[in-house]
C-alpha positions in Angstrom: -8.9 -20.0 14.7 -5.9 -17.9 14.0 -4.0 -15.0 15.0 -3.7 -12.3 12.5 -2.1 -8.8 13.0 -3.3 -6.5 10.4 0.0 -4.1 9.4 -0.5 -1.2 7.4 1.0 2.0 7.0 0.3 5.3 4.8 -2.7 7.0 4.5 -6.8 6.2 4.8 -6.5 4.3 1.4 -3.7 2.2 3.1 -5.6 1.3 5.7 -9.3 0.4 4.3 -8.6 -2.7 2.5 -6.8 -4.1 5.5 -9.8 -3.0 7.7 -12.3 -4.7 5.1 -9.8 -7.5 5.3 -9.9 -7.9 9.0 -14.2 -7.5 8.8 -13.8 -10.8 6.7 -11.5 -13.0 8.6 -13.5 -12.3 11.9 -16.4 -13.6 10.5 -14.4 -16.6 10.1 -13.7 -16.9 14.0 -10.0 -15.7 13.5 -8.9 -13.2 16.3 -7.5 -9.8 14.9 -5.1 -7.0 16.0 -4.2 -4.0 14.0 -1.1 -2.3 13.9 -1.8 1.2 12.1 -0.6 4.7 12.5 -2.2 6.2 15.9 -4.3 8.5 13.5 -6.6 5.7 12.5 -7.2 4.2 15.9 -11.1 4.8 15.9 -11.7 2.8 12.6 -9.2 0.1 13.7 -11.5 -0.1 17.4 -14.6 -0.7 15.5 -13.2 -3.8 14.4 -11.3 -5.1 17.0 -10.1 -3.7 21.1 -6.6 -5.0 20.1 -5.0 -2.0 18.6 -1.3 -1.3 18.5 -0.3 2.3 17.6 2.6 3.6 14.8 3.8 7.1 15.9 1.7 10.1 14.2 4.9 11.4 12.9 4.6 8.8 9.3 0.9 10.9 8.8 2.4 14.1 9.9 5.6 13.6 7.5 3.6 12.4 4.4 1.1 15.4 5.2 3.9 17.4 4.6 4.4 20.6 1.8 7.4 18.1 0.7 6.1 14.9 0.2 2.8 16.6 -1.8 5.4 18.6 -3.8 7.0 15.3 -4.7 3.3 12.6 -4.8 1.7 15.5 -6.9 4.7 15.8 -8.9 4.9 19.6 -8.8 7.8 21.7 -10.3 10.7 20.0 -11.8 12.3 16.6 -11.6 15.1 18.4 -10.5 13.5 20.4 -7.9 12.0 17.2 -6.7 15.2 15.5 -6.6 16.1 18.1 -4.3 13.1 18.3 -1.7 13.6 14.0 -1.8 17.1 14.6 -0.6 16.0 16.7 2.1 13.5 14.4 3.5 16.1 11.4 3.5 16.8 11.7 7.2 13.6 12.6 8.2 12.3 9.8 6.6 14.7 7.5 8.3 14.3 8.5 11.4 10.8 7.8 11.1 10.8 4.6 9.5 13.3 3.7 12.3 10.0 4.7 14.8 7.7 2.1 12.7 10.5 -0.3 13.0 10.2 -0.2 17.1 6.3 0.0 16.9 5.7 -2.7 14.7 7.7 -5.2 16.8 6.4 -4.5 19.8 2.8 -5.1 18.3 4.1 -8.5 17.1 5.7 -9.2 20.7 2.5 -8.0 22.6 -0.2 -9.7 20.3 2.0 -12.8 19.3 0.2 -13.3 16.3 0.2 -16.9 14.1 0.4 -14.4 10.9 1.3 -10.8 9.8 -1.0 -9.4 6.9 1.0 -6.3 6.0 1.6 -3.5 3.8 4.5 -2.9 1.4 5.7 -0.1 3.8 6.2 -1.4 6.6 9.5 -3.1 7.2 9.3 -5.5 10.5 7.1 -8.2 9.1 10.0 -8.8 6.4 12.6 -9.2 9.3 10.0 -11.6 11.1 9.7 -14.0 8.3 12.9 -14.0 7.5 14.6 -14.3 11.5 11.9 -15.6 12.9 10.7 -17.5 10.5 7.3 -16.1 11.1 4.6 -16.6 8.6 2.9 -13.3 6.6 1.6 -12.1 3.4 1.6 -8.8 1.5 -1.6 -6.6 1.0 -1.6 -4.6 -2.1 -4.8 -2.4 -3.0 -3.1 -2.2 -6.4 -0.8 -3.8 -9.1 2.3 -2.7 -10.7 3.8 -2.7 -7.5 6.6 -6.2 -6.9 5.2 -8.8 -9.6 6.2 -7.3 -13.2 3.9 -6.3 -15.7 5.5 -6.5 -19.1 2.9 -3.6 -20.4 3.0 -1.2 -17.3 6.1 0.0 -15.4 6.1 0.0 -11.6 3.4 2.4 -9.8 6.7 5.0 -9.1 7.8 5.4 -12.8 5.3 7.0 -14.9 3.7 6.3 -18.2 4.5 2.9 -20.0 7.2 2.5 -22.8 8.6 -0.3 -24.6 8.7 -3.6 -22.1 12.1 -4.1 -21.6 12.0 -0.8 -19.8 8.6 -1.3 -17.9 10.4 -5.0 -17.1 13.8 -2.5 -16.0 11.5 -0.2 -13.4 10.1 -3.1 -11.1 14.3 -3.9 -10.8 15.3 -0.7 -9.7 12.1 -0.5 -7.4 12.9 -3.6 -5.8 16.9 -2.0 -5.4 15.3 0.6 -4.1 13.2 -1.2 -1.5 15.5 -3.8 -0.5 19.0 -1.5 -0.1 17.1 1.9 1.1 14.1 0.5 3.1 14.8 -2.4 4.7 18.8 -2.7 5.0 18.9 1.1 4.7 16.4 2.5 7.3 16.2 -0.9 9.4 20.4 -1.0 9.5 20.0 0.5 13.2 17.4 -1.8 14.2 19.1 -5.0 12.7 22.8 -4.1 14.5 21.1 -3.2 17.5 19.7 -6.6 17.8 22.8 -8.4 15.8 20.7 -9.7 13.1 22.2 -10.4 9.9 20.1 -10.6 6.8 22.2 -10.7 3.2 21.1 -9.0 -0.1 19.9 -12.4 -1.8 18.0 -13.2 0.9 16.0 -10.5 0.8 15.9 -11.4 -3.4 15.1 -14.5 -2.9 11.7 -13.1 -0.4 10.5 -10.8 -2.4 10.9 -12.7 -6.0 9.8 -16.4 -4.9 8.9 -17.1 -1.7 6.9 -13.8 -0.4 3.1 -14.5 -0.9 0.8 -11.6 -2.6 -2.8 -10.9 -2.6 -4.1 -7.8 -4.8 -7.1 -6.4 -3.5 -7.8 -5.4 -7.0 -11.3 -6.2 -9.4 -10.5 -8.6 -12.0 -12.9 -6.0 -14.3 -10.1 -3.2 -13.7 -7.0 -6.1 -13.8 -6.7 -9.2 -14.9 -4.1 -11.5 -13.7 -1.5 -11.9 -16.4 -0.6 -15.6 -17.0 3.0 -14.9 -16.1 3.0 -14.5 -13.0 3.9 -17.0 -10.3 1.9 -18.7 -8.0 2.5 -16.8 -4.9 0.5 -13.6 -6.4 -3.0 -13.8 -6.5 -5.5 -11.3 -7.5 -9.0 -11.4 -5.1 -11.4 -7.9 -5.1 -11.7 -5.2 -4.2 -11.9 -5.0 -0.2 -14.3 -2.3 1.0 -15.5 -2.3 3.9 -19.1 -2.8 4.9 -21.2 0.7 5.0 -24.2 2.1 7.1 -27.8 1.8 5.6 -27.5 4.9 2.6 -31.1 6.6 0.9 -29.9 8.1 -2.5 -31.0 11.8 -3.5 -34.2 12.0 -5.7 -32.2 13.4 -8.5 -29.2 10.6 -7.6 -31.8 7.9 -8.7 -33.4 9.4 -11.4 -29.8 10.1 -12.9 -29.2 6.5 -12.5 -32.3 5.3 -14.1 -31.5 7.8 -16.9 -28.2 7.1 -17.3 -27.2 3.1 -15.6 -23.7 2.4 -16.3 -22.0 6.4 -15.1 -18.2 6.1 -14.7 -17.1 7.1 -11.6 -13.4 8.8 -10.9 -12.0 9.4 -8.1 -8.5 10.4 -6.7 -7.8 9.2 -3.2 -5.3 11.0 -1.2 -3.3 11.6 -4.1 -2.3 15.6 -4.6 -3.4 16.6 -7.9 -0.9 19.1 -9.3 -2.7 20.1 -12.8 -6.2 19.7 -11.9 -7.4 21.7 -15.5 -6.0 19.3 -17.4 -6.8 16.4 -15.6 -10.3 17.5 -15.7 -10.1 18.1 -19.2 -8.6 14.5 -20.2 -11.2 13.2 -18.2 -13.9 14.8 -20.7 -12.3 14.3 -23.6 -12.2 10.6 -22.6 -16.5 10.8 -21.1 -17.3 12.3 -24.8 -15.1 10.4 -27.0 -17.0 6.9 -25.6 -20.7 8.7 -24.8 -20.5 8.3 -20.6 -22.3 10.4 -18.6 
């Protein structure tokens, strides 16, 4: 039996495959902690009474007019550009927070291994200091391994593959310099601890394990990849007894493969013409 913190930051999408995760790994007789923002402490205390809180602020800030002005991609790139460098000391001085309450959940629960979440930054500085031993949780791809067809999550549509290959470069520049040696600078002189660009590389290229909680029927594990990434399933967590509608089950006896869609957290900006793409696509290929 192990010790396994559960780190997750961001919103409820964030935190359910780690939670799904963690409904797994106790029915393997492994002890769990979660380490979540203090907005989801109720889900994390039907799983397990060790529960370590991230400030409210992260929720509070991502809640924000800004950052849905910038996730929903509303206005212009340039007016983005602009409400982005607004937020960046906001942001920092809440990351800085996370920083603090992520390692005093690792001091407090002294786990055997961190199962974390691309956003959060003290796991990294564990492994790397502290040699201490973790993995990342991904509920999607596109993300740190490249995908020579699709471009990284932050960049858009797809274009030719040298440029999709380019964005999961820049995204890791931008994660490495701004996240964890840019907000974590304080953190790291505070407690003299030195970590050098091409270590963090080096992490995050060959020696960082990866598990995508995705369905192989959405994403299939390209043959490129290294070893350290694996793809799994979909994590969901286990739900209370549900009695379908009348007209639910006759509309799946009528029609049994529907297509659902659904849109998370995400803002949606142009919801006509998403709506509209969405039935062009239904009626081009006869799904109800």
């Amino acid at each position: 039996m192990a010790k396994i913190l559960l780190m997750s930051l961001g919103s409820r999408g964030d935190m359910e495959p780690f939670l799904a995760l963690g409904e797994e790994l106790i029915e393997q007789g492994h002890e769990i902690a979660c380490c979540m923002p203090a907005q989801f402490e109720s889900s994390a205390l039907e799983l397990t009474p060790h529960f370590f809180a991230e400030h409210k602020s992260f929720i509070q800030l991502i809640e924000g007019p800004e950052i849905k002005k910038i996730l929903g991609q509303d206005g212009s790139g340039f007016s983005r550009l602009l409400t982005i460098s607004k937020l960046i000391n906001q942001v920092k001085s809440v990351q800085q927070q996370m920083i603090e309450d992520q390692e005093r959940a690792v001091k407090n629960f002294k786990p055997d291994q961190i199962i974390f979440h691309i956003k959060c930054i003290y796991p990294v500085i564990w492994a790397l200091r502290f040699k201490g031993k973790v993995k990342l949780l991904s509920p999607m791809p596109a993300l740190l391994d490249p995908i020579k067809d699709i471009p990284h999550v932050g960049f858009g549509k797809a274009g030719f593959k040298a440029w999709n290959l380019m964005t999961y470069k820049l995204a890791e520049y931008a994660l490495i310099r701004q996240s964890i040696l840019g907000y974590g600078k304080s953190f790291l002189k505070k407690n003299q601890i030195k970590i050098s660009l091409k270590e963090l590389k080096t992490f995050y290229r060959k020696t960082l394990k990866v598990e995508y909680s995705i369905s192989e029927e959405l994403f299939s594990r390209p043959i490129y990849w290294p070893e350290r990434a694996e793809i799994t399933r979909f994590r969901e967590r286990k739900k209370h007894p549900y009695t379908p509608s009348t007209e639910l089950k006759q509309f799946l006896k009528d029609h049994p493969n529907p297509l659902y869609i659904g849109f998370g957290s995400m803002l949606n900006a142009h919801p006509k013409q998403i709506a509209l793409d969405v039935l062009t696509v239904c009626k081009k290929h006869q799904i109800p």
